[in-house]
C-alpha positions in Angstrom: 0.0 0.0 0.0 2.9 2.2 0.8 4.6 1.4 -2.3 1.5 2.4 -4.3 1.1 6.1 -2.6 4.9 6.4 -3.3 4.1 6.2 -6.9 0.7 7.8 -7.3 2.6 10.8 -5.2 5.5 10.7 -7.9 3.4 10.7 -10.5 1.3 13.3 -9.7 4.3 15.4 -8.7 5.4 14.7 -12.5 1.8 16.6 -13.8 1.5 19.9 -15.1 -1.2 20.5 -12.2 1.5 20.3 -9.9 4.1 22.9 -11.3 0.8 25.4 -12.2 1.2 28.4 -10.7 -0.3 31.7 -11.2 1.9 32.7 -13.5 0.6 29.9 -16.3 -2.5 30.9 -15.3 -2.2 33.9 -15.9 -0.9 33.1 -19.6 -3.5 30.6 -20.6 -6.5 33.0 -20.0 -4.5 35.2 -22.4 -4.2 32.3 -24.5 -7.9 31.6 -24.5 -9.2 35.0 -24.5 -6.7 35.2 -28.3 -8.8 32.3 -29.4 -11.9 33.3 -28.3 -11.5 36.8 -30.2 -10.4 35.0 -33.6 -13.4 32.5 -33.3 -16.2 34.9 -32.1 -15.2 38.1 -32.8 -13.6 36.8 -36.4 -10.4 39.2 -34.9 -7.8 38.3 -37.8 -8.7 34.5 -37.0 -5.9 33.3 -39.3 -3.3 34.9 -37.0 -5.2 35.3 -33.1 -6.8 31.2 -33.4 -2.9 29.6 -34.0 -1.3 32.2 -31.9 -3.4 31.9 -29.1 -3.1 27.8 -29.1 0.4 28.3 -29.3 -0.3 30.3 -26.0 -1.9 27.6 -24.1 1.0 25.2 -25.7 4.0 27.0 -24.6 2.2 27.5 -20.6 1.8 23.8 -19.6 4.9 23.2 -17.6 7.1 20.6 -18.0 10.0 19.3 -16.5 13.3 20.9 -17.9 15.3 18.8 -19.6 12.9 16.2 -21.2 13.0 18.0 -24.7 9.7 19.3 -24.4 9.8 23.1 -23.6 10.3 25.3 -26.6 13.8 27.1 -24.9 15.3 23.8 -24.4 17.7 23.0 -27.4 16.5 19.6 -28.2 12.6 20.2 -28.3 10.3 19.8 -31.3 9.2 23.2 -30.7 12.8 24.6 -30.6 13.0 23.3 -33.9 10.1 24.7 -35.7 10.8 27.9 -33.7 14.2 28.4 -35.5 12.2 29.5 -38.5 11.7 32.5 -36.3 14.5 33.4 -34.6 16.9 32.8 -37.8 14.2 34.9 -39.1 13.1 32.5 -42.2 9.5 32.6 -41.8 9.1 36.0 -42.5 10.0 36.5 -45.8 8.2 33.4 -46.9 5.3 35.1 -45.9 5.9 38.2 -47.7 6.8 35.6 -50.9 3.3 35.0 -50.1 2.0 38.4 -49.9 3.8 39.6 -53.2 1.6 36.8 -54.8 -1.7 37.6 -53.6 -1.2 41.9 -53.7 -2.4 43.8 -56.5 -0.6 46.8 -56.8 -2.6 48.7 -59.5 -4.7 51.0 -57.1 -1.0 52.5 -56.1 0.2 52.4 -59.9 -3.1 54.2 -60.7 -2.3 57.4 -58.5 0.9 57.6 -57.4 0.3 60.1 -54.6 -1.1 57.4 -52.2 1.9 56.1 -51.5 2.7 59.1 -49.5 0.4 58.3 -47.3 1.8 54.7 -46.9 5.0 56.4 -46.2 3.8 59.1 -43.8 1.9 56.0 -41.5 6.0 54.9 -41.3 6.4 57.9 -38.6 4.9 55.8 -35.7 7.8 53.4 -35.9 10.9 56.0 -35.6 8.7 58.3 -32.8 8.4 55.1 -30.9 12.0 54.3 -31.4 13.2 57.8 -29.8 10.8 57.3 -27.2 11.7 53.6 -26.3 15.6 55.3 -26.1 14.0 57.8 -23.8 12.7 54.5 -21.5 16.0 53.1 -21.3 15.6 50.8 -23.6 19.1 49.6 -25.8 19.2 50.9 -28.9 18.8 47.6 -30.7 15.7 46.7 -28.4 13.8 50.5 -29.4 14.5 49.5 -33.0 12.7 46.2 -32.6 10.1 47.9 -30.4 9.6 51.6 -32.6 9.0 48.3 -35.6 5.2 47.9 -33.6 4.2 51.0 -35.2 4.1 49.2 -38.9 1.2 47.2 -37.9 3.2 44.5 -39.7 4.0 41.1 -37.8 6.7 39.3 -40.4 8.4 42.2 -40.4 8.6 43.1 -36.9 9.6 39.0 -36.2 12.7 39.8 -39.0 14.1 42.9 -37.6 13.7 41.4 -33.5 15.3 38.4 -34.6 18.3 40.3 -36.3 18.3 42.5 -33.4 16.8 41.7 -30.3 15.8 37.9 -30.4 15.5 37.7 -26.6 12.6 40.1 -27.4 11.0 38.2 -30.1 8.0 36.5 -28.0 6.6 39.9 -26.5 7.1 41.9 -29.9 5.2 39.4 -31.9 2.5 39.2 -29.6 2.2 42.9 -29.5 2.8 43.4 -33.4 0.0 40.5 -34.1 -2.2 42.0 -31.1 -2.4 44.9 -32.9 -2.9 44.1 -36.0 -5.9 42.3 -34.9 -7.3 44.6 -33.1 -7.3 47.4 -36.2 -11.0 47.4 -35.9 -11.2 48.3 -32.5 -8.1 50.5 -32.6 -8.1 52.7 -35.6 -12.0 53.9 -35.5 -11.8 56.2 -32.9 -8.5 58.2 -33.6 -10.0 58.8 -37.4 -12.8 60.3 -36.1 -11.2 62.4 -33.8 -8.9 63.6 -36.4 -11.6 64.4 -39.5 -14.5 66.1 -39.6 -18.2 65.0 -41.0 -17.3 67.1 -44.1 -13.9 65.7 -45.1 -15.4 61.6 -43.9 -17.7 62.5 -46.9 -15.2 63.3 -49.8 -15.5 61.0 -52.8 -12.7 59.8 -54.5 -12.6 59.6 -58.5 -12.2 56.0 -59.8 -8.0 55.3 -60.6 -7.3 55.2 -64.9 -7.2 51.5 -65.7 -3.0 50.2 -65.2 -1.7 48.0 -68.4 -0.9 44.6 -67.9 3.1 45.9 -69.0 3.1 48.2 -65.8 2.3 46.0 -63.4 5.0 43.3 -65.0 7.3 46.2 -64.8 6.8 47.8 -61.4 8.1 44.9 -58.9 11.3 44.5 -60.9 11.5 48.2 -60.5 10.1 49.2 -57.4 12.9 45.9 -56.1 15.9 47.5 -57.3 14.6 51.1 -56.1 13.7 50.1 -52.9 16.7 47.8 -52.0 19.0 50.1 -53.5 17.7 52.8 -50.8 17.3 50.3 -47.7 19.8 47.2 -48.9 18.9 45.8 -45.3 15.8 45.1 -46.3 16.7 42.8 -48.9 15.4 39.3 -47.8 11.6 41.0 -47.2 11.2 43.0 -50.5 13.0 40.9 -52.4 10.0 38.2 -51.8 7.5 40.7 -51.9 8.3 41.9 -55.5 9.4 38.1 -56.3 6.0 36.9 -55.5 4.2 39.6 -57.1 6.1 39.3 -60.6 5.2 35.5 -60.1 1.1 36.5 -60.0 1.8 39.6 -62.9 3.8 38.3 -65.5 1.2 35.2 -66.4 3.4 32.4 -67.4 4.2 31.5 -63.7 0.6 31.3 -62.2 1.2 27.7 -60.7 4.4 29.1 -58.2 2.1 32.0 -57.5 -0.9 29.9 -56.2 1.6 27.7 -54.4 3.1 30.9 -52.7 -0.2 32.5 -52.1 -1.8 29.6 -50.5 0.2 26.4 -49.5 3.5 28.3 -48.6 2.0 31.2 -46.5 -0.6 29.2 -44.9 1.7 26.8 -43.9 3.9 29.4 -42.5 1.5 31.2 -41.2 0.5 28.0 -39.0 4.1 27.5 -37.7 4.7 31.2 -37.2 1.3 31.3 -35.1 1.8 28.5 -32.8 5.7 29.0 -32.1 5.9 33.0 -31.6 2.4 31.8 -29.2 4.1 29.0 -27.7 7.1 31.5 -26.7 4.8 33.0 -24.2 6.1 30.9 -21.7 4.9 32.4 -18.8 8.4 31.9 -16.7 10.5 33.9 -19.7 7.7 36.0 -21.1 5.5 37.7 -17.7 8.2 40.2 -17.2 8.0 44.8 -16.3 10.1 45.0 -20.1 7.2 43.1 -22.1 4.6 45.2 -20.2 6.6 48.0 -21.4 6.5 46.7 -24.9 2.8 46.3 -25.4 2.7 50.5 -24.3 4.8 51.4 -26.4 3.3 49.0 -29.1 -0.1 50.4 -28.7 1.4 54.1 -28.9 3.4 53.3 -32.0 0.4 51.9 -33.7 -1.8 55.1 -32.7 1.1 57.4 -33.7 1.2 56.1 -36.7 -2.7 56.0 -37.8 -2.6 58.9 -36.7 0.4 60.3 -38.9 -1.1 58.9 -41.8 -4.8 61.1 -41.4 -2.8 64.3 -41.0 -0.4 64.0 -43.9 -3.2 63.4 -45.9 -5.2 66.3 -44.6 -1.6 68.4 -45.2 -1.8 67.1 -48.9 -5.4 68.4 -49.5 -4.2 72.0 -48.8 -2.0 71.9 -51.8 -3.9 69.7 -54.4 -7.3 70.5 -56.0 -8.8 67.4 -56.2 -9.0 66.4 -52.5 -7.9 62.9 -50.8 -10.1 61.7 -48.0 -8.4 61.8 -45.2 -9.4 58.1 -43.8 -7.2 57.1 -46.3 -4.4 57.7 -44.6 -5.1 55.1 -42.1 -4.9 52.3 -44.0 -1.3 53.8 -44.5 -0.1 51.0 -41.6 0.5 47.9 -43.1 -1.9 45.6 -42.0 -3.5 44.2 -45.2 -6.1 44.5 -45.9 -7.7 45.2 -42.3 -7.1 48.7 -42.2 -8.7 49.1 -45.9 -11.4 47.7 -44.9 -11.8 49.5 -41.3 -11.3 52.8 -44.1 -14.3 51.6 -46.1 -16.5 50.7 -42.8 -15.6 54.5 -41.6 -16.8 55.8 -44.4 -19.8 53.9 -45.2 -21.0 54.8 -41.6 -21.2 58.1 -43.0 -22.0 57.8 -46.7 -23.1 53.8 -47.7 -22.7 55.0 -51.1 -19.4 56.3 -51.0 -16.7 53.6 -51.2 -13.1 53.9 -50.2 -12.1 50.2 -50.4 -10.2 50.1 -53.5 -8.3 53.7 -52.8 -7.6 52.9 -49.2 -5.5 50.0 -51.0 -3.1 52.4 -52.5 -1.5 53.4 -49.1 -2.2 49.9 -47.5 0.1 47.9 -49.7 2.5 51.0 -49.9 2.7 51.0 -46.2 3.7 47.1 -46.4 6.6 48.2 -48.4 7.6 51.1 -46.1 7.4 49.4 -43.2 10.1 47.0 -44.6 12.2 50.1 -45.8 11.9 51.5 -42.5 13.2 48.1 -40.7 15.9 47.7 -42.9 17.2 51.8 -42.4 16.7 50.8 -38.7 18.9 47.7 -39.3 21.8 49.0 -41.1 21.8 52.1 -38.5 22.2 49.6 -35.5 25.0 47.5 -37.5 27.5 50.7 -37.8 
């Protein structure tokens, strides 16, 4: 009888009910309440549903040293983790991306882009203020990189940079992302008024099949000759959207629009969630993080509605200024909180297709401005 106690007190010893403590706890209602918003709420379900799992994967403890923990060298989970950390993942996703992105809106009036680039002001305000917290300057970098609103990218630049900071930075970066709905409304109201919600847009001249073959070889070589750094993420980008363009390579572009970035998109989610281990991740510097993640994003919203409310004092045919919100690069989310905003005021007025323009220019900003932030921290 003794004997059996013994071992019914080993073995429950050796559960994860055992080793809980508040801490995990604390993580898997996170965990849950991720899920929860992708499934119900319909909150970016692709990303929240894989991420939060991986949540709820990474906080059951386990012993150390039985290979199971994704910090332990010899884990499953270590291994399909190093897609992040070597920083692989991301520009198979933006491979993806390139392939799925129509660019025409952009071609169609140039001017847009501006306010892609404008919406890239969050990311180097919250740099100088992360410097101002204390923060190293290779951890503001990786921090200031919130303010895209662009997950791969901010998973590149931490992993180049600050890889100890990976976990909380992608949370935050994919956090917000989600959450554009939620986020962005209020702070485009608060910047426009009734009058300049209702402007109407004139439809974009039709773009020629030879332009849009053209532009991604040269908006690669213009963009990576100006931010080299950034190489790996645009250099997918435009790769995958000559692959969807040029019309004799549609088979690699439906494999890198759908079977390569969903796949990666499902390792990316689960790992970067599973990196929430409570004992690494519950810390004062990645409750700093998400602030200064949620003030990068609204910084840069923000940025984005004024420039193009600075623009409409010098042109004659005026932009809506919700347009410039979609200038953060979460695609196509903040489009389509641009079009919602707008057809609260006028259902008859639609911004979708405009709001484009700035969204996919703000993806390739964003990876311009990681890749200035990059080369600046290597000197």
């Amino acid at each position: 009888m003794e004997n059996l106690l013994e071992l019914l007190s080993q073995f429950l010893a050796n559960t994860g009910y055992y080793m809980l403590d508040y801490r995990y706890l604390i993580m898997i209602g996170i965990g849950l309440i991720f899920v929860y918003l992708g499934i119900a709420k319909e909150y970016e379900p692709l990303l929240l549903v894989p991420i939060g799992f991986g949540i709820l994967m990474g906080n059951i403890p386990v012993f150390k040293g039985l290979g199971l923990g994704i910090y332990e060298d010899n884990s499953v989970l270590h291994y399909l983790y190093m897609g992040v950390t070597s920083g692989v993942y991301p520009p198979l996703i933006f491979l993806g991306i390139g392939a799925m992105t129509d660019f025409s809106t952009m071609l169609a009036r140039p001017l847009l882009m501006l306010l892609g680039a404008a919406a890239q002001m969050g990311i180097f305000l919250t740099f100088l203020g992360a410097l101002a917290l204390g923060f190293a300057p290779n951890e503001a970098a990786s921090i200031g990189i919130i303010g895209g609103a662009d997950g791969p990218t901010a998973i590149f630049l931490t992993a180049q940079l600050a890889p100890k900071l990976i976990g909380p930075i992608a949370v935050a970066a994919y956090s917000y992302m989600a959450l554009v709905p939620v986020i962005q409304p209020p702070i485009m109201k608060l910047l426009t008024t009734r009058k300049e919600r209702l402007i109407r847009m004139e439809e974009p001249r039709e773009v020629a099949k030879k332009e849009k073959i053209i532009f991604p070889i040269a908006g690669f070589l213009l963009c990576c000759l100006l931010a080299p750094a950034a190489l790996p993420l645009l250099g997918m980008l435009f790769f995958g959207n000559l692959l969807k363009e040029c019309g004799v390579t549609e088979r690699l572009a439906v494999a890198a629009r759908n079977s390569v970035i969903d796949t990666v998109t499902i390792l990316l989610g689960v790992t970067v969630g599973a990196s929430t281990q409570a004992d690494v991740f519950l810390t004062g510097q990645s409750v700093g993080i998400f602030v200064l993640g949620a003030l990068s994003f609204g910084v840069a919203t923000a940025s984005g509605v004024i420039f193009a409310k600075i623009i409409n004092l010098f042109i004659r045919e005026k932009i809506n200024p919700l347009l410039g919100a979609a200038g953060v690069s979460a695609v196509p989310d903040s489009a389509r909180v641009v079009q919602h905003v707008g057809h609260q005021e006028d259902p008859t007025n639609f911004l979708l297709m405009h709001a484009m323009a700035p969204n996919v220019s703000g993806v390739i900003g964003s990876a311009i401005g990681a890749g200035i932030l990059w080369s600046f921290m290597m000197k």
